[in-house]
PQR file of N, CA, C, O and H, with PARSE charges and radii, in Angstrom:
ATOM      1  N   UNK A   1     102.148 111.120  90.827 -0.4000 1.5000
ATOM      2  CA  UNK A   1     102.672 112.462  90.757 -0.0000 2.0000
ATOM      3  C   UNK A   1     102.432 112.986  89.341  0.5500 1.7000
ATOM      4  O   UNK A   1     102.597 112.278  88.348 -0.5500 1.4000
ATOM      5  N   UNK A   2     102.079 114.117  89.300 -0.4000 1.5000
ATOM      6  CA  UNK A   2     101.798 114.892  88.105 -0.0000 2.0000
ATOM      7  C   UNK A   2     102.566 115.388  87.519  0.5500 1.7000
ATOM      8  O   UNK A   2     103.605 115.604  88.141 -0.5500 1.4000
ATOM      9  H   UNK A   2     101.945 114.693  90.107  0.4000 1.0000
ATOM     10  N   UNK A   3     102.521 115.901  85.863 -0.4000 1.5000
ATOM     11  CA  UNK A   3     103.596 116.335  85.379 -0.0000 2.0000
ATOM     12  C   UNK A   3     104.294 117.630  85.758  0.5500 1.7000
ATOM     13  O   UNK A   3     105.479 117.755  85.447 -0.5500 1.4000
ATOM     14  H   UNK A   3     101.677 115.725  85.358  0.4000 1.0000
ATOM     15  N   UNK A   4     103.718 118.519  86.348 -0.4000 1.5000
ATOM     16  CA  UNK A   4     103.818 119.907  86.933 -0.0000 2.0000
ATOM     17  C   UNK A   4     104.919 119.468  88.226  0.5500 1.7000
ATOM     18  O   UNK A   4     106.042 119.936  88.412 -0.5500 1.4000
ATOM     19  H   UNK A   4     102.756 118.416  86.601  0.4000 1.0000
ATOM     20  N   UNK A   5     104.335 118.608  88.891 -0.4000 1.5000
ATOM     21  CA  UNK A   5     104.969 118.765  90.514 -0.0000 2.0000
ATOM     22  C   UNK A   5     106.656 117.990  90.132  0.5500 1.7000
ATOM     23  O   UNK A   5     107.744 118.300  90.619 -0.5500 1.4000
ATOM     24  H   UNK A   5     103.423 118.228  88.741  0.4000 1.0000
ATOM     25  N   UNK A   6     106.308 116.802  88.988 -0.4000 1.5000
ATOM     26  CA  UNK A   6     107.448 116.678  88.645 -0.0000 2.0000
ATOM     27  C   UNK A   6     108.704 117.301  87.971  0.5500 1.7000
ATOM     28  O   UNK A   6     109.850 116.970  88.275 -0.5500 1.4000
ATOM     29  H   UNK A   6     105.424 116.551  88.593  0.4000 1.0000
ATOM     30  N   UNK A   7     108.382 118.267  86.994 -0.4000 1.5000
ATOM     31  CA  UNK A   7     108.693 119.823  86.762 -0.0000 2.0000
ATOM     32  C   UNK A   7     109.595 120.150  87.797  0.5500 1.7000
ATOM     33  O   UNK A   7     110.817 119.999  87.775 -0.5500 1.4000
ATOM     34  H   UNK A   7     107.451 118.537  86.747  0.4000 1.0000
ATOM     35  N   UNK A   8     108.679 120.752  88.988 -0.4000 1.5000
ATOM     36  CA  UNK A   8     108.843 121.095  89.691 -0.0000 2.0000
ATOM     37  C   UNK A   8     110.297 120.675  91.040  0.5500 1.7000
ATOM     38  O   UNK A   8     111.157 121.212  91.738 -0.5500 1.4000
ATOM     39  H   UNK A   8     107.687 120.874  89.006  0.4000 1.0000
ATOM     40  N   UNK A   9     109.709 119.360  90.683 -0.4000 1.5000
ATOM     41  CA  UNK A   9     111.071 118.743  91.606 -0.0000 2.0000
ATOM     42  C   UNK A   9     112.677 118.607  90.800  0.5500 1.7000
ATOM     43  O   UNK A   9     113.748 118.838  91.362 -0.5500 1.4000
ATOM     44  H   UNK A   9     109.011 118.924  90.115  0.4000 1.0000
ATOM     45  N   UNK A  10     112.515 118.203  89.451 -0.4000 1.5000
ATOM     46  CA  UNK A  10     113.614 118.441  88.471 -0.0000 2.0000
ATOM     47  C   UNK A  10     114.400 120.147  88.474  0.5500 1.7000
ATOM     48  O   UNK A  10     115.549 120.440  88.145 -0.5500 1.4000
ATOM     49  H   UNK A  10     111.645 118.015  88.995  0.4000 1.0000
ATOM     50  N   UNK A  11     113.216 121.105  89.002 -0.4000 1.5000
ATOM     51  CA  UNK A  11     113.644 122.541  88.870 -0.0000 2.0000
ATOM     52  C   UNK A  11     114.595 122.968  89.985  0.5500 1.7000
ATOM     53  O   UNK A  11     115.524 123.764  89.849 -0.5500 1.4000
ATOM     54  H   UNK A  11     112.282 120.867  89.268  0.4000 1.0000
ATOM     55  N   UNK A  12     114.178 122.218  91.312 -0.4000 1.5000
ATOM     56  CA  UNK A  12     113.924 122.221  92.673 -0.0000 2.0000
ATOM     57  C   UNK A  12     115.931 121.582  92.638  0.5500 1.7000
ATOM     58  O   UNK A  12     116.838 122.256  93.125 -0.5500 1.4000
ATOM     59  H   UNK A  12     113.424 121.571  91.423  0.4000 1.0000
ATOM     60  N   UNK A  13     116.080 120.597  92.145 -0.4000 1.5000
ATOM     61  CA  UNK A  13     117.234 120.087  91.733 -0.0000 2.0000
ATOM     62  C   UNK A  13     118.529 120.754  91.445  0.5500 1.7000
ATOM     63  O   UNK A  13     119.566 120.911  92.088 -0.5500 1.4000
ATOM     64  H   UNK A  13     115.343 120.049  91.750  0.4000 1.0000
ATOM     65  N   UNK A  14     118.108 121.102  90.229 -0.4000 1.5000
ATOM     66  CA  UNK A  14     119.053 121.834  89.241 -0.0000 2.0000
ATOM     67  C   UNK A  14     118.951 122.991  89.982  0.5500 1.7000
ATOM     68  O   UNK A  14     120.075 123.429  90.227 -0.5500 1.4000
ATOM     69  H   UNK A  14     117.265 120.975  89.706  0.4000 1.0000
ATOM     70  N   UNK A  15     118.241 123.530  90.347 -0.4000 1.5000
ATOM     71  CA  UNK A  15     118.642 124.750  91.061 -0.0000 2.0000
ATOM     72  C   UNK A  15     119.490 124.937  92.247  0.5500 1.7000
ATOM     73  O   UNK A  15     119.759 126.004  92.798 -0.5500 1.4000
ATOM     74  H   UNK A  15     117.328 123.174  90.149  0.4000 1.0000
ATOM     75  N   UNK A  16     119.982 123.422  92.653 -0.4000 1.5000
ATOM     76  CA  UNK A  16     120.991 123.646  93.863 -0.0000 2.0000
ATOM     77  C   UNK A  16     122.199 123.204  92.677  0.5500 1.7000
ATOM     78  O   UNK A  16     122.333 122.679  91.571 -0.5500 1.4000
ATOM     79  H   UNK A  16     119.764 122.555  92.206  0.4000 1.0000
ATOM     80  N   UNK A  17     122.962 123.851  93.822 -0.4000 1.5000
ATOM     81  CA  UNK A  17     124.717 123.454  93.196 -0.0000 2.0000
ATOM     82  C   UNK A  17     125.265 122.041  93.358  0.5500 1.7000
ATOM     83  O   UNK A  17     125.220 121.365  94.386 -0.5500 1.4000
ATOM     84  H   UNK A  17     122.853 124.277  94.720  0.4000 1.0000
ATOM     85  N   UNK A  18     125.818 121.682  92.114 -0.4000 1.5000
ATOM     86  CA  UNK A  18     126.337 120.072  92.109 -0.0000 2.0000
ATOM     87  C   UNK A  18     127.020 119.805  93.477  0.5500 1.7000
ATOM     88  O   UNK A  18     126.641 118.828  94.123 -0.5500 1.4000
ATOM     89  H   UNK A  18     125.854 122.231  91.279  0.4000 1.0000
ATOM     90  N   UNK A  19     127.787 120.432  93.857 -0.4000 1.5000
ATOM     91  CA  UNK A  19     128.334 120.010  94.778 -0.0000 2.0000
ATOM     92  C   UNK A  19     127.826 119.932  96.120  0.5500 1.7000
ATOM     93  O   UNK A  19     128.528 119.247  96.865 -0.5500 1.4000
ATOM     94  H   UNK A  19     128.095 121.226  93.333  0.4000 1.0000
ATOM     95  N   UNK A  20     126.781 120.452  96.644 -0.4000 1.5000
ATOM     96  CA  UNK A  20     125.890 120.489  97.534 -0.0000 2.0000
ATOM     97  C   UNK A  20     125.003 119.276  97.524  0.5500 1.7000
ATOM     98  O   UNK A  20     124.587 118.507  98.391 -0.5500 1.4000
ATOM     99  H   UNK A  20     126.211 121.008  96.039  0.4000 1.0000
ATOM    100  N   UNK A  21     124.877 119.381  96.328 -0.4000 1.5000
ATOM    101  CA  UNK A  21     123.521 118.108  96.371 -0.0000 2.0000
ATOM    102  C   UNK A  21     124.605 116.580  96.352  0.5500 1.7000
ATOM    103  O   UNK A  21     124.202 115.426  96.496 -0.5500 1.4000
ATOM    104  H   UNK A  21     125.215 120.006  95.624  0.4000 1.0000
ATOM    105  N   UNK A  22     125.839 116.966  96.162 -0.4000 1.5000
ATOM    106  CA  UNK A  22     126.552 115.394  96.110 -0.0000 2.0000
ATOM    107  C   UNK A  22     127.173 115.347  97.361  0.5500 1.7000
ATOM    108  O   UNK A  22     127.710 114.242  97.444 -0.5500 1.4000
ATOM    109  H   UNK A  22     126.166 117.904  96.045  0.4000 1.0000
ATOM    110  N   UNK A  23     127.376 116.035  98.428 -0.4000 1.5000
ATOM    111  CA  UNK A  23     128.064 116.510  99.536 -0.0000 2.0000
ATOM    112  C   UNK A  23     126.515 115.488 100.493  0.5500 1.7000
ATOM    113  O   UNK A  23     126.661 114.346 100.930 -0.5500 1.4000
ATOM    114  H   UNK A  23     126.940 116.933  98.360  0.4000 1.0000
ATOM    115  N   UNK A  24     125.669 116.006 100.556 -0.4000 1.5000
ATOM    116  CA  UNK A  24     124.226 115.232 101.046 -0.0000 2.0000
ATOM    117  C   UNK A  24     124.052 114.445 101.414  0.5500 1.7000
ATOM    118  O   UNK A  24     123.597 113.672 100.571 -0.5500 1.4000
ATOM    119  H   UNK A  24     125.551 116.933 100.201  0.4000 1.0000
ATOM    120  N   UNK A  25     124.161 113.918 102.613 -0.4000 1.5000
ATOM    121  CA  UNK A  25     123.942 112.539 103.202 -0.0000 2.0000
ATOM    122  C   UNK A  25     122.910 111.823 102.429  0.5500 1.7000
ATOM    123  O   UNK A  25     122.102 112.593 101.909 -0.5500 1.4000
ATOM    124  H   UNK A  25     124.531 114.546 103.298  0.4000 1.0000
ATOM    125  N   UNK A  26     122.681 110.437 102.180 -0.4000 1.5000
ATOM    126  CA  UNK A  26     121.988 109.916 101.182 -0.0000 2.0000
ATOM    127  C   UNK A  26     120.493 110.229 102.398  0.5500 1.7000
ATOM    128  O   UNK A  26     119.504 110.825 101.968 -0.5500 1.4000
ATOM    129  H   UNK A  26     123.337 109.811 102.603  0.4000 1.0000
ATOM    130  N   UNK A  27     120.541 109.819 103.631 -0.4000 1.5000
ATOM    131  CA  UNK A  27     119.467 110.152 104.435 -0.0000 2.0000
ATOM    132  C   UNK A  27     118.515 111.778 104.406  0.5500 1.7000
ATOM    133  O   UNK A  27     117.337 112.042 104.164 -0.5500 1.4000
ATOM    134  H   UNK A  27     121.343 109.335 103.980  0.4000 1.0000
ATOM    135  N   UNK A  28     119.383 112.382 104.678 -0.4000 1.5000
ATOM    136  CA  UNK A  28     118.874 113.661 104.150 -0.0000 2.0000
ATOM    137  C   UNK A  28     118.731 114.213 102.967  0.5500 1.7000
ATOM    138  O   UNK A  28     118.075 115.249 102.861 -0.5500 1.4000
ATOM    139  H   UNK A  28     120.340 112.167 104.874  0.4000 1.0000
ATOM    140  N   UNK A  29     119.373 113.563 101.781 -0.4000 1.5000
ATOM    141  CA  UNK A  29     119.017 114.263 100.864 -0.0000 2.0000
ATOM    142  C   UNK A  29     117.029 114.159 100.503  0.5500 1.7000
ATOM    143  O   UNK A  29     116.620 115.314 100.392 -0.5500 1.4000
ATOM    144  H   UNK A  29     119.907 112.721 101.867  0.4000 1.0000
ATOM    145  N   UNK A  30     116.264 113.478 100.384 -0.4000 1.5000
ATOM    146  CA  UNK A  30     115.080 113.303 100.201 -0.0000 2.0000
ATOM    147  C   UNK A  30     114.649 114.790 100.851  0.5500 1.7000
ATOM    148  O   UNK A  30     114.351 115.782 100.186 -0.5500 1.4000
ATOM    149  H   UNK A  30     116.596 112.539 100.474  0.4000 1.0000
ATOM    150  N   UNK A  31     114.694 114.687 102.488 -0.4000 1.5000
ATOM    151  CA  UNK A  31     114.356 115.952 103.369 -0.0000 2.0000
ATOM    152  C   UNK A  31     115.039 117.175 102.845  0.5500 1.7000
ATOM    153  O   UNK A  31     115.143 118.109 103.640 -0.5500 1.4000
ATOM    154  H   UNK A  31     114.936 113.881 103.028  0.4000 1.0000
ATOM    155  N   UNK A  32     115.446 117.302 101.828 -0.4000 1.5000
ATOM    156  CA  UNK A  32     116.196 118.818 101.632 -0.0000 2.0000
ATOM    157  C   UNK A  32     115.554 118.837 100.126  0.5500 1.7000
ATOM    158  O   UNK A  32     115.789 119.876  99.509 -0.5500 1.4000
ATOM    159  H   UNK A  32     115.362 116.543 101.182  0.4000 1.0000
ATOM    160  N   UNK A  33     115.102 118.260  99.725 -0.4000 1.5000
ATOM    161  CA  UNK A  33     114.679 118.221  98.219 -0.0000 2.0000
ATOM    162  C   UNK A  33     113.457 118.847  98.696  0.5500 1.7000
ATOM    163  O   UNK A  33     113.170 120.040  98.602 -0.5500 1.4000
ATOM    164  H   UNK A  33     114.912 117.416 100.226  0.4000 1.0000
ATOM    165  N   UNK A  34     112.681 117.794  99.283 -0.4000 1.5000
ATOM    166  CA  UNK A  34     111.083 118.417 100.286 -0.0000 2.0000
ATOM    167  C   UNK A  34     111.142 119.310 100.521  0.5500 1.7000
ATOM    168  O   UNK A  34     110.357 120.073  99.958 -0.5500 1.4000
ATOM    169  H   UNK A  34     112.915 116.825  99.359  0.4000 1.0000
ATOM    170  N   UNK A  35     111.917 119.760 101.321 -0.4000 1.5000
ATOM    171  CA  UNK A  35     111.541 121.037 101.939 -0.0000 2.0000
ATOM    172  C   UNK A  35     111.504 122.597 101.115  0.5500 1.7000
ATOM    173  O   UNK A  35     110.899 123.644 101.342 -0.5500 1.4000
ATOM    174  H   UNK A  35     112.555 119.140 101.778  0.4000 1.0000
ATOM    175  N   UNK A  36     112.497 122.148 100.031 -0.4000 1.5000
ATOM    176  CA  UNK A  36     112.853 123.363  99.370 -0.0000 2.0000
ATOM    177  C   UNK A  36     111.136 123.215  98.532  0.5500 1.7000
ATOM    178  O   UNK A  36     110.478 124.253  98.456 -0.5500 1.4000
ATOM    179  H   UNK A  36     112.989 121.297  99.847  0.4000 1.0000
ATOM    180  N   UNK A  37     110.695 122.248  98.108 -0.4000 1.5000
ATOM    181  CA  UNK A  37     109.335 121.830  96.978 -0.0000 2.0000
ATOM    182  C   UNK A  37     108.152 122.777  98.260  0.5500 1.7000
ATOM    183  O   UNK A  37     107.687 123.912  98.158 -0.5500 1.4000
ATOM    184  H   UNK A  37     111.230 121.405  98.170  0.4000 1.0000
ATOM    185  N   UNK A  38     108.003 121.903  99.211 -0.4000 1.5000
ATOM    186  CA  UNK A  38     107.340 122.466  99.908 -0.0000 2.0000
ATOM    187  C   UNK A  38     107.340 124.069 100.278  0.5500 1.7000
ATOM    188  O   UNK A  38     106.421 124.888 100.306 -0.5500 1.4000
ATOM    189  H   UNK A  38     108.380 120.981  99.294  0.4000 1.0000
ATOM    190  N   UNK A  39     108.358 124.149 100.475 -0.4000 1.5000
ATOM    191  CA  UNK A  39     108.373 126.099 100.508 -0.0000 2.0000
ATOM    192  C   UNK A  39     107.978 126.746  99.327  0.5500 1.7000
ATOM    193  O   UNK A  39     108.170 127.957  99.214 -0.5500 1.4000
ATOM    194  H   UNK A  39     109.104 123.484 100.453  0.4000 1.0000
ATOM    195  N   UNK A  40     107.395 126.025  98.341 -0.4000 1.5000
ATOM    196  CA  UNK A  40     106.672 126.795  97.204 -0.0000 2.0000
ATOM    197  C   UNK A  40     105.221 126.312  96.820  0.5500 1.7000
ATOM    198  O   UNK A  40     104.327 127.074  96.451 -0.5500 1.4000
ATOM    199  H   UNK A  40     107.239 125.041  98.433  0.4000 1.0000
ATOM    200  N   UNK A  41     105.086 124.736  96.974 -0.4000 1.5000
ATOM    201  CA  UNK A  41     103.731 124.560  97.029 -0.0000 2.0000
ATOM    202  C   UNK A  41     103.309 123.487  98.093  0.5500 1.7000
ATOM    203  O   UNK A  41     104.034 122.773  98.786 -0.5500 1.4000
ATOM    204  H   UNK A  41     105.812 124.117  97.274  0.4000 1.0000
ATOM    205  N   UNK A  42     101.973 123.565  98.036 -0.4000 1.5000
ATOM    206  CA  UNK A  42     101.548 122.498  99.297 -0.0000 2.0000
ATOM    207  C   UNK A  42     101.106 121.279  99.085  0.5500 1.7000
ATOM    208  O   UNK A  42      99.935 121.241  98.707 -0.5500 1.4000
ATOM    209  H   UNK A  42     101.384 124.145  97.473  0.4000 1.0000
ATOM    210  N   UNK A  43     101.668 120.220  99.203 -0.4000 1.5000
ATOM    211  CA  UNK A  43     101.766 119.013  98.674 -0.0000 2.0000
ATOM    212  C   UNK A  43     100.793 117.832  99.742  0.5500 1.7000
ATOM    213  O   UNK A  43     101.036 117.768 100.947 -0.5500 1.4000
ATOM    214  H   UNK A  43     102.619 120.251  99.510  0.4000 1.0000
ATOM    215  N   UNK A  44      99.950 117.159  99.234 -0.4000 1.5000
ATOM    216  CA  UNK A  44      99.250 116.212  99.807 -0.0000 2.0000
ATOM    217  C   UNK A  44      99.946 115.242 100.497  0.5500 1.7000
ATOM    218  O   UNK A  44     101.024 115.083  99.923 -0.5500 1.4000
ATOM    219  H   UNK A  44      99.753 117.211  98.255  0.4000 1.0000
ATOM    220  N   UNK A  45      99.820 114.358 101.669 -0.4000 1.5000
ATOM    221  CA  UNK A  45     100.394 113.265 102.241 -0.0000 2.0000
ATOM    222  C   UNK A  45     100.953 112.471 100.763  0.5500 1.7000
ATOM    223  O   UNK A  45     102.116 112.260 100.418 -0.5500 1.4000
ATOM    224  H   UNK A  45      98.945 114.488 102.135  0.4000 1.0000
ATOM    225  N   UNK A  46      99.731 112.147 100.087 -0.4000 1.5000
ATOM    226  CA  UNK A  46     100.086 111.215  99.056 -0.0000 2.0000
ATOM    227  C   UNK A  46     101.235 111.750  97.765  0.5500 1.7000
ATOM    228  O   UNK A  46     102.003 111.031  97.126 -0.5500 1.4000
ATOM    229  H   UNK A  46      98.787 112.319 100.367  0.4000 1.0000
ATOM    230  N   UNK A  47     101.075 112.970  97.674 -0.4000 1.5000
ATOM    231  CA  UNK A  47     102.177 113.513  96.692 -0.0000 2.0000
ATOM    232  C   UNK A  47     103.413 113.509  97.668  0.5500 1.7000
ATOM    233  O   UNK A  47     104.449 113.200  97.080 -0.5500 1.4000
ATOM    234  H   UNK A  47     100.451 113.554  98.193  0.4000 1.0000
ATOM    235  N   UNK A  48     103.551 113.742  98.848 -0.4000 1.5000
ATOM    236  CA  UNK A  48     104.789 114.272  99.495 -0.0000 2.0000
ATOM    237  C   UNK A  48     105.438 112.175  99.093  0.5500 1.7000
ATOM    238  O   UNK A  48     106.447 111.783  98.508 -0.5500 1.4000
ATOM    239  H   UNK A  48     102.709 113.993  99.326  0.4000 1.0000
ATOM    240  N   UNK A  49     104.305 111.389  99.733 -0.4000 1.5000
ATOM    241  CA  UNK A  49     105.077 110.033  99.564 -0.0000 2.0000
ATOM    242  C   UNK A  49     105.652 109.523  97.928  0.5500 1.7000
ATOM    243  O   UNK A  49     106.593 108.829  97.543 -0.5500 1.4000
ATOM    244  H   UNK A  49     103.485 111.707 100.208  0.4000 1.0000
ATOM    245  N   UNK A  50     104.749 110.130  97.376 -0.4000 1.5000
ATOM    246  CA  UNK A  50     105.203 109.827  95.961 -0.0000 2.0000
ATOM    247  C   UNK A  50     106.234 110.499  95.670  0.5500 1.7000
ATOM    248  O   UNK A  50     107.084 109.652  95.394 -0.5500 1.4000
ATOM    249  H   UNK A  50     103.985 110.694  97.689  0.4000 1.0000
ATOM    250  N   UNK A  51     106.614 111.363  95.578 -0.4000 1.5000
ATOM    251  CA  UNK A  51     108.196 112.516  95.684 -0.0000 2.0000
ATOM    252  C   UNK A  51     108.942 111.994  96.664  0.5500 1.7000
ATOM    253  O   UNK A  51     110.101 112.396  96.559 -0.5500 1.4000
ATOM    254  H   UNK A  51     105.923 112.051  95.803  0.4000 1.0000
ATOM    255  N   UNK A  52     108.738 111.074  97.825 -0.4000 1.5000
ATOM    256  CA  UNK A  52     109.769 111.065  98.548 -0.0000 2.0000
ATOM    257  C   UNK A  52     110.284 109.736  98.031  0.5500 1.7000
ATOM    258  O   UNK A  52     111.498 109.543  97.964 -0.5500 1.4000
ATOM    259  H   UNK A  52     107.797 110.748  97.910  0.4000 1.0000
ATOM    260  N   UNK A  53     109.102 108.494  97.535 -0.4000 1.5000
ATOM    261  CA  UNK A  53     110.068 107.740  96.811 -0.0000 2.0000
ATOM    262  C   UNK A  53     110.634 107.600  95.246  0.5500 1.7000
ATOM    263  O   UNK A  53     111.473 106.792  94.848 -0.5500 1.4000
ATOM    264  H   UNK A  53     108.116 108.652  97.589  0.4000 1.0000
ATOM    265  N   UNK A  54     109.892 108.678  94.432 -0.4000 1.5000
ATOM    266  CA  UNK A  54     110.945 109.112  93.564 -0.0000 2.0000
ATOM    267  C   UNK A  54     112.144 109.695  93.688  0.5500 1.7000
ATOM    268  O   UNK A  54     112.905 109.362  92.780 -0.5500 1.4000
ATOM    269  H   UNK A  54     109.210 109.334  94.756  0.4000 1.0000
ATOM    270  N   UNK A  55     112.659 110.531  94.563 -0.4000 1.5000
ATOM    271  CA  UNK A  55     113.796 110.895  94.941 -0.0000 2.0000
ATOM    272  C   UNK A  55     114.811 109.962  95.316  0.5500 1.7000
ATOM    273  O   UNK A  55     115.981 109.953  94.932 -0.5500 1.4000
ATOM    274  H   UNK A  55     112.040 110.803  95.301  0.4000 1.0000
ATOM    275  N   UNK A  56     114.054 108.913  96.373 -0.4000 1.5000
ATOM    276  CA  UNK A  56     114.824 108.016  96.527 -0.0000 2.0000
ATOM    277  C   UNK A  56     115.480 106.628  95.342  0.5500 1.7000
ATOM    278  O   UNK A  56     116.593 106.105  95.287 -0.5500 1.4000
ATOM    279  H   UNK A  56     113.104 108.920  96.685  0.4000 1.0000
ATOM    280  N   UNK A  57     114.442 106.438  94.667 -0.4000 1.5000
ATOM    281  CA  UNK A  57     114.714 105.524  93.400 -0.0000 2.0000
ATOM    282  C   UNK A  57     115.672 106.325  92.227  0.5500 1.7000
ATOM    283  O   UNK A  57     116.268 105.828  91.272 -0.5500 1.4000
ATOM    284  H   UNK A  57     113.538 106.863  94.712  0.4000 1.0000
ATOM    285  N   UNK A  58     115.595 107.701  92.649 -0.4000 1.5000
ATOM    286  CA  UNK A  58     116.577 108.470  91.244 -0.0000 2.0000
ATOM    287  C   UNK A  58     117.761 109.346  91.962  0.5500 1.7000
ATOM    288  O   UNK A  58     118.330 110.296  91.425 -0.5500 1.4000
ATOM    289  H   UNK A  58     115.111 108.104  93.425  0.4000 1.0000
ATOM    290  N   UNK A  59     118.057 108.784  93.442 -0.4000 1.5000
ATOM    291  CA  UNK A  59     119.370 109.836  93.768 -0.0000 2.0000
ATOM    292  C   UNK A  59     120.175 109.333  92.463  0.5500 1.7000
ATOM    293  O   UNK A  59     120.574 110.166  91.650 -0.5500 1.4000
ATOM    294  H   UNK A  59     117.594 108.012  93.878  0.4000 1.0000
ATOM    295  N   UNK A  60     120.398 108.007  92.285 -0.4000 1.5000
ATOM    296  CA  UNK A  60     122.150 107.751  91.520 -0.0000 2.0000
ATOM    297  C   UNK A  60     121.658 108.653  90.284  0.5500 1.7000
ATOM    298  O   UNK A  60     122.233 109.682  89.929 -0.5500 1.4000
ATOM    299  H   UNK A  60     120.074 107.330  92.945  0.4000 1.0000
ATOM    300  N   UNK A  61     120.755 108.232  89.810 -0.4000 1.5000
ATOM    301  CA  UNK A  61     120.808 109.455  88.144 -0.0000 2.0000
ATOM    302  C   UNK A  61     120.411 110.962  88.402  0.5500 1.7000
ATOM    303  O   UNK A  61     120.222 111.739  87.466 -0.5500 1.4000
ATOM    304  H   UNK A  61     120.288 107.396  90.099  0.4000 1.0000
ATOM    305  N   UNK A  62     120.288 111.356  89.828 -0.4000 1.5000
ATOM    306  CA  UNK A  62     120.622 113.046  89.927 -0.0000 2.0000
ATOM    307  C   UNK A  62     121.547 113.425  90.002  0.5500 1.7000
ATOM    308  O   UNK A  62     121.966 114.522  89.631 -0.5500 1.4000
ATOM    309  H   UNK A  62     120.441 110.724  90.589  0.4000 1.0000
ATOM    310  N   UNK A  63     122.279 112.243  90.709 -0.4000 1.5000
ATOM    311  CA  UNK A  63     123.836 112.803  91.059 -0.0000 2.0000
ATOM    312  C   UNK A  63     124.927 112.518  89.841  0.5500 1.7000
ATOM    313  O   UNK A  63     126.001 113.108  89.961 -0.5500 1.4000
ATOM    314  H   UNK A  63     121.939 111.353  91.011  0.4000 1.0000
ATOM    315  N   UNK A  64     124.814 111.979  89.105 -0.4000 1.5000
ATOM    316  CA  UNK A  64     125.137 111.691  87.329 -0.0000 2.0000
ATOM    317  C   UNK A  64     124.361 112.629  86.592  0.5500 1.7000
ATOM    318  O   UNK A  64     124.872 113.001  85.536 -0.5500 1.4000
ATOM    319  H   UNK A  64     123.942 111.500  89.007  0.4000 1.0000
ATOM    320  N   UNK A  65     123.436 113.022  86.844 -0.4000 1.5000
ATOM    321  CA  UNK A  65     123.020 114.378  85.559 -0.0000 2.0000
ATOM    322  C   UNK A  65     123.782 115.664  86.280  0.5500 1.7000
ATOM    323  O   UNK A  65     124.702 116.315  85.784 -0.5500 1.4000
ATOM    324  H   UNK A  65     123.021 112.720  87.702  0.4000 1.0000
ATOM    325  N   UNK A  66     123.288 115.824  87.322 -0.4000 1.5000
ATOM    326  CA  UNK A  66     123.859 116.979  88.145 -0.0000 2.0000
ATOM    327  C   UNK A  66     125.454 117.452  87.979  0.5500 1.7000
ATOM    328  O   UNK A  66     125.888 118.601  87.891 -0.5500 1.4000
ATOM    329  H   UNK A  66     122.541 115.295  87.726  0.4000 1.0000
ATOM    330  N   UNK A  67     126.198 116.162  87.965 -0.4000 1.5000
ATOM    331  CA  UNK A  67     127.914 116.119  88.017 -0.0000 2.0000
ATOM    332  C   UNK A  67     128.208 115.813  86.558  0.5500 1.7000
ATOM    333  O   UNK A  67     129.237 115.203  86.267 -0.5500 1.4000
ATOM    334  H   UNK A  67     125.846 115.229  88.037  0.4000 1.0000
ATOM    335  N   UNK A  68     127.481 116.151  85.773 -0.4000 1.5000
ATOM    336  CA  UNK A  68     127.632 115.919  84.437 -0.0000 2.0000
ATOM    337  C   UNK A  68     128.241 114.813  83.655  0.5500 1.7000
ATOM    338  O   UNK A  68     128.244 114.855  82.425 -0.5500 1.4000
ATOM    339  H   UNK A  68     126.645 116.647  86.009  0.4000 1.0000
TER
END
């Protein structure tokens, strides 16, 4: 994953409300991160897998930066 798309997913983040993103089933949260990334750019099989397991390896430190 590139530095842009990663940008991108950190933006994608912070732009939802703490409490939404901690409310998030741990299952769905990945699929709600995606989808919002995807509704702005179009992401390769291989980027969507690479974002889907960065998301997954960094829920605990989103939900600790996010909840301050």
């Amino acid at each position: 994953m590139d530095a842009s798309k990663l940008r991108l997913l950190w933006s994608v983040v912070l732009e939802n409300p703490p409490e939404n993103i901690a409310k998030i089933p741990e299952a769905f949260f990945v699929t709600h991160i995606l989808e919002q990334i995807q509704a702005r750019v179009c992401l390769s099989a291989d980027e969507q897998n690479a974002m889907q397991s960065y998301l997954k390896s960094k829920r605990g430190l989103i939900l600790d930066m996010i909840q301050g």
